[in-house]
C-alpha positions, 0 to 999 in steps of 0.5 A: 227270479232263481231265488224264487224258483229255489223257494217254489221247490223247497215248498215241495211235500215230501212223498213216501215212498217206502211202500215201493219195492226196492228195485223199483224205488232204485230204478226210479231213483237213479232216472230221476238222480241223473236227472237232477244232476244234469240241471245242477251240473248245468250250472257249474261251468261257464263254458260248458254244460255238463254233458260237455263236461263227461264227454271230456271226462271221458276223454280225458280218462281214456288219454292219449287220444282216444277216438270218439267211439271209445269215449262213446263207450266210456260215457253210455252214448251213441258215436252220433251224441259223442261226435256233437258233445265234442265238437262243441268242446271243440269249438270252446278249445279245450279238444281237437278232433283228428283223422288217425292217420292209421285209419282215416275212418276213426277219429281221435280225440286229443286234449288241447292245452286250455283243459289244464286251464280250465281244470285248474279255474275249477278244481276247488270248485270241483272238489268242494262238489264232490265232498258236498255230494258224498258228505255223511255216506260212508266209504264202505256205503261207497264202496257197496254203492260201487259194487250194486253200480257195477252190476246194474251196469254189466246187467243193462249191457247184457240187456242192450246185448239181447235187444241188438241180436233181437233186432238183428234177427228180425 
């Protein structure tokens, strides 16, 4: 069944895209790429999907216990999205969501020990993932790729930004 799904999508036309304006072309680009990397990501870990797997990205990167706003933040998603991601990461064992004793309205996100595990089941995985996605582009293409990123980041937070304080004037 899926390797007559995979022939489906090889037979695909190419389109020409050249025509389109840069901005464009990138801005359908990235929508459609993440996309793209959602359905195959899905299919790399067992145990969870692959938002699951930034959500613990996030949480991991922010270590020691940050709380679920924090790794909201981090991963471009509402507090209400992030509480449901790790909680179901909870549910797997590989986090443990507690009250801050400091201020019992946050709640903090701490890495249980079968994160090691599961790091470790995946980590040549992983690795050849990665250098299968980035093989052939350059590290100065990287870096570029880097800096455009950055700024079409800073720029969608100024945008967010600008719509919050139009809705709250309102």
């Amino acid at each position: 069944m899926n390797r007559k799904r995979n022939e489906q999508k090889n037979d695909r036309l190419p389109i020409d895209l050249s025509a389109i304006e840069d901005r464009y072309y990138l801005f359908g680009t990235l929508a459609a790429f993440a996309n793209l990397m959602q359905t195959v990501g899905d299919s790399v870990f067992e145990e969870i999907t692959w938002k699951q797997w930034f959500a613990l990205l996030g949480a991991m990167t922010l270590q020691p216990s940050p709380s679920i706003s924090q790794v909201a933040d981090f991963v471009g998603t509402s507090h209400q999205n992030m509480k449901r991601l790790l909680l179901r990461l909870q549910s797997t064992g590989l986090v443990r969501l507690e009250k801050d004793d400091a201020d019992l309205r946050r709640t903090l996100v701490t890495l249980t020990p079968e994160v090691e595990v599961f790091e470790e089941k995946y980590r040549q995985s992983n690795s050849l993932f990665m250098d299968r996605l980035f093989e052939d582009i350059s590290d100065e293409s990287l870096a570029t790729a880097r800096l455009v990123l950055d700024q079409l980041h800073h720029n969608l937070r100024a945008i967010e930004q600008d719509i919050c304080k139009r809705e709250e004037s309102k």
